[in-house]
N, C-alpha and C positions, 0 to 999 in steps of 0.2 A: 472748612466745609461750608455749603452756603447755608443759610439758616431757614426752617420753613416756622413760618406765622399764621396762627390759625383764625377762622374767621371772627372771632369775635377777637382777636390784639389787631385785625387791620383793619377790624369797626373801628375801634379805639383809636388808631392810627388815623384816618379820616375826623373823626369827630377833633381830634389834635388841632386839626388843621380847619378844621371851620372854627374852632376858639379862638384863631388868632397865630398858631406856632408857625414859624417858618417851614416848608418844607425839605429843606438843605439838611436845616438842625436836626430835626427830625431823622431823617435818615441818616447821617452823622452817629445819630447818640445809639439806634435802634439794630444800624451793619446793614442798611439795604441800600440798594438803589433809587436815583428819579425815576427809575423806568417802570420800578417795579412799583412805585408809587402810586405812578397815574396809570397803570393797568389795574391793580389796584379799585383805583378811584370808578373807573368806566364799568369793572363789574358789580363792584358792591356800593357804588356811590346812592346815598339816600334812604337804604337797607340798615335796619336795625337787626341785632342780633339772631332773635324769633325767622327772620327773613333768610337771615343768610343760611340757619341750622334746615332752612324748609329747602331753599335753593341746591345744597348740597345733597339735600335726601333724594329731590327731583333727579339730579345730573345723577347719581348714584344708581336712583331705580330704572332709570332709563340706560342707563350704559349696561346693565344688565338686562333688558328687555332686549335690547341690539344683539346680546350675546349669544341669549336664547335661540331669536328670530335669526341668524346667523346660522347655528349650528343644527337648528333644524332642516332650516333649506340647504347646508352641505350635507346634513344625512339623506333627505328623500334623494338630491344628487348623485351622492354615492350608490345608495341603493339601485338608483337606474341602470347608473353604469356598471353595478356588477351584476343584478339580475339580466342584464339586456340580451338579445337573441343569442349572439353571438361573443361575448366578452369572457365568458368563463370554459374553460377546457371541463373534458366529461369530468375527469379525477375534480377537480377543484368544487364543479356542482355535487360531485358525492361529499365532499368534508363538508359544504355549506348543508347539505340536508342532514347528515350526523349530528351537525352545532346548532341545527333546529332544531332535532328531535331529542338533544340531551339538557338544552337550555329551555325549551318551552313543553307541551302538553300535544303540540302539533302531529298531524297523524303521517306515514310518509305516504302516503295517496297527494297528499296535500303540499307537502313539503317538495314534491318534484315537481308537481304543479306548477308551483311559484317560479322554481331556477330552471325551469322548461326542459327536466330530468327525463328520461323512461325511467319506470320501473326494473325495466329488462335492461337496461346501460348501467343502471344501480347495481344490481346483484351479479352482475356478469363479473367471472371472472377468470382472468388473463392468462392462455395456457403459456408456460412456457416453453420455446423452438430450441432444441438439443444442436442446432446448429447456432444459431445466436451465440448461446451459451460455451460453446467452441469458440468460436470466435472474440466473443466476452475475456474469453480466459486468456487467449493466447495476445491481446491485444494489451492488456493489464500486465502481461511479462515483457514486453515490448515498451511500455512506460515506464515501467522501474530500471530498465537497461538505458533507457535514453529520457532523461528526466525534463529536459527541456521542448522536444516535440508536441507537437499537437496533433491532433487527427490525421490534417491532410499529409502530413511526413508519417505515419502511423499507417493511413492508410495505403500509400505508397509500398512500405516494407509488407503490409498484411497481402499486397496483390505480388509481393515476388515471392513469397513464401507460397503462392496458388492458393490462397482464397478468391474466391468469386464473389465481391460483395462494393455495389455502389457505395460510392461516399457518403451520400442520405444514411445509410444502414448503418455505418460506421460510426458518423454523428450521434446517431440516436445512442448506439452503445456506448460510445465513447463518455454521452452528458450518462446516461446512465450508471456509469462506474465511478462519478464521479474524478474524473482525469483530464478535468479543466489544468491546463497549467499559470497559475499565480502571475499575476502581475509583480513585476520587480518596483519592492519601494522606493518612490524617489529618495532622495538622500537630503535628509534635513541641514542644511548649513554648510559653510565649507570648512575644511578639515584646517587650521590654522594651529601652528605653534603658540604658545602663550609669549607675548610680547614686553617687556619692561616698560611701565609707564612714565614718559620722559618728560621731564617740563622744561621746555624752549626757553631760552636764554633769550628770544627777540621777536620783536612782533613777528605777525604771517608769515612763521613758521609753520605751525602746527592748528587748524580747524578743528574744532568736532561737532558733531550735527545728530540730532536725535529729535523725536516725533512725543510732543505731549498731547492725551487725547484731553478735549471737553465735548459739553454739551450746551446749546442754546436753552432757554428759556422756554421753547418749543419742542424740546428733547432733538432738536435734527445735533449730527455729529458734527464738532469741532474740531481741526485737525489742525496741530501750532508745529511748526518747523523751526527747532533753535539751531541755531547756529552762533558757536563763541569761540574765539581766540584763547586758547590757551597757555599763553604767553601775560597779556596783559588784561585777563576775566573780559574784557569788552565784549557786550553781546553784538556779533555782525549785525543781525536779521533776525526778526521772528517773524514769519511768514503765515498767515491764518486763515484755512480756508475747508469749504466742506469735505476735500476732496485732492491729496497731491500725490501726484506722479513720480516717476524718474525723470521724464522728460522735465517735470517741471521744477524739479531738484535742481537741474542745469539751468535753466532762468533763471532761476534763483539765484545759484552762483554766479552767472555772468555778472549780475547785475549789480552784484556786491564785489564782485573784481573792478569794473570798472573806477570805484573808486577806493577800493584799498590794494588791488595786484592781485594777483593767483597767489594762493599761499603753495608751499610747498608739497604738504601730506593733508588730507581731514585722513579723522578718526570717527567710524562707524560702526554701528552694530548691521548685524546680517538682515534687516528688516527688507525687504522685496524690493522699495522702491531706491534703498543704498547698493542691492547685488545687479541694480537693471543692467542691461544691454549700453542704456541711454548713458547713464552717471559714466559708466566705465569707458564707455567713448569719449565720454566730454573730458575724462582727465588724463589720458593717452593725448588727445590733442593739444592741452594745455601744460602738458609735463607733470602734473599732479598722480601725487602717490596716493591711492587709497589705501588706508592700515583698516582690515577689520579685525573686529574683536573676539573671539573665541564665544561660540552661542551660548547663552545663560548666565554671560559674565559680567554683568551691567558694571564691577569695578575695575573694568578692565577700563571702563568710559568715563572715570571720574569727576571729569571734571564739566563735563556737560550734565552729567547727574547731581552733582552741587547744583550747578544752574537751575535746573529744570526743577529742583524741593523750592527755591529762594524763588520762582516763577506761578509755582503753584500757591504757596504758601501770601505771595506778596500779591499777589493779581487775579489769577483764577480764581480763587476762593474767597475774595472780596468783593468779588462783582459776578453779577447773575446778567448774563448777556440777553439782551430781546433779538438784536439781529447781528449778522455780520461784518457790519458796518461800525456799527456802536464798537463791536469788541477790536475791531481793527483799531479803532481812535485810541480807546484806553490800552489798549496792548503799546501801543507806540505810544501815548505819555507814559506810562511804566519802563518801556525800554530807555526812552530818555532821562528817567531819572534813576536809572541802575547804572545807565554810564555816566554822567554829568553828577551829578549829587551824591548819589549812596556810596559811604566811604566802606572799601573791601577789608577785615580784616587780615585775608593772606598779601596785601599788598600794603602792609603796616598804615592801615587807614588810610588811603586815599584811594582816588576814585579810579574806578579803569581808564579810565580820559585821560586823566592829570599821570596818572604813572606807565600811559603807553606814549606820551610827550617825551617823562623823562628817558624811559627805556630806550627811543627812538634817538634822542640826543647822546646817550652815555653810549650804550653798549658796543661796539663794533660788528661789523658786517660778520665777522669770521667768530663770535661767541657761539661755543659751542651747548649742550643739549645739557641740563642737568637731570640724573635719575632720580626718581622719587622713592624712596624708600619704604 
């Protein structure tokens, strides 16, 4: 988790650095960043304690004064627009003068006044037509025989049966019986078998790809695209941007084809931008299987889920990013030293580098798929 420092340890933190301390070591010994340093430095630079506790009070009582000033001008706003000539139906101007006359002291001379009511459209009230109500009835037996029609198929049968009644009339009865017919819910995910998770005997064979969220130092949304070999842990790509597509999921892949091949299968979770239109044409064209994973089942993704703890844990949560620029840099020295350096313990200590060499040399084209138990 990234650490937050309150103003008087990043007085202290400056006053360090005008004594003399490097600011490397510092941020070293303390888990922050240079960045966060000299933002840091630009706000509270020359600010003693007393200053900073006053500066915070200021930003504090002023963000609340905005909030105020905010929700006051969306009040008189709303009020316009629902007092306004025209914006409220007669029924709704009667519930607004009832919810004045039960919350406040207001007289209802006054109260109609305001929502531009008659008195005589107040108290009036609504005979009911013994033909409506025929019609009412026979149209309500007519939707429970046919569950999926709507008015205008309703009102079709109500005119072969010899009613005399426009489609308007029907409408109106129809919302008033409430005999709206329901939208059919879409269908969350696709319906998939549970699959055995297999661990590839040889390089690009088998991808897997999944979405870790951050956030900037300015709260805007960070979006990291891992993709790793699950063969020899080598991370292909981490891709990082405000904002990724399906379309750009295929970029992405081309681009890491070009110098490793098309792998045979990736392995994905049902996330929007793995079920596009786009992904699924690009791997039809290139002979790529997509395996998805059964929804909710993150260990059906193992091994991109190892990844993605050892990415959070190792890089995100060590660095407090200012732009997207900076996190691209450090994201790429962290990848380089996850494949290059950082020895894997499921690959008896060595590096994904050094053991997708060997694998590449030993194994044979035709080593088959081992199941993981």
């Amino acid at each position: 988790m990234k650490k937050r420092f309150t103003e008087e340890q990043i007085i202290g933190f400056l006053k360090q650095v005008e004594g003399g301390v490097a600011v490397k070591d510092l941020c070293r010994k303390h888990g922050f960043s240079d960045a966060a340093f000299y933002t840091w430095r630009r706000k509270f630079g020359g600010m003693s304690v007393p200053d900073a506790r006053r500066l915070r009070e200021l930003e504090s009582e002023n963000a609340k004064l905005k909030k105020l000033l905010a929700e006051s001008l969306l009040d008189t706003e709303a009020l316009k627009v629902a007092l306004g000539p025209k914006a409220l139906t007669p029924q709704a101007k009667r519930q607004a003068v009832a919810a004045m006359q039960e919350e406040t002291a207001i007289s209802q001379r006054r109260a109609c006044r305001l929502v531009g009511l008659s008195r005589t459209v107040l108290n009036y009230e609504a005979k009911t037509d013994p033909a409506n109500q025929l019609l009412a009835g026979r149209m309500v037996e007519l939707a429970a025989e046919r569950r999926r029609f709507g008015y205008r198929r309703l009102h079709v049968l109500l005119r072969r049966e010899g009613h005399q009644a426009n489609h308007k009339r029907v409408f109106r009865l129809y919302q008033g019986a409430g005999l709206a017919v329901p939208k059919r819910k879409r269908r969350r995910g696709v319906a998939l078998e549970r699959q055995p998770l297999m661990l590839p005997a040889a390089p690009n064979r088998v991808w897997s790809m999944d979405f870790v969220m951050d956030a900037l130092s300015s709260g805007r949304r960070l979006k990291c695209l891992n993709i790793v070999d699950d063969c020899t842990k080598e991370s292909v790509d981490i891709v990082l941007d405000h904002s990724i597509t399906g379309l750009y999921v295929t970029r992405v892949l081309d681009q890491a084809a070009r110098f490793r091949g098309f792998p045979a299968a990736i392995r994905t979770d049902q996330g929007p931008e793995f079920t596009s239109k786009a992904l699924d044409q690009w791997a039809y064209r290139n002979g790529v299987e997509l395996k998805l994973i059964q929804p909710g089942k993150p260990t059906q993704n193992a091994f991109i889920e190892s990844f993605n703890g050892k990415f959070r844990d190792e890089c995100l949560n060590e660095h407090w990013f200012t732009s997207l620029a900076e996190a691209r840099v450090l994201v790429a020295a962290w990848r380089r030293d996850y494949n290059e350096c950082r020895p894997h313990s499921a690959l008896a200590y060595l590096t994904p580098a050094e053991f997708a060499a060997r694998c590449r040399a030993s194994l044979p084209d035709s080593a088959t798929e081992l199941e993981i138990g």
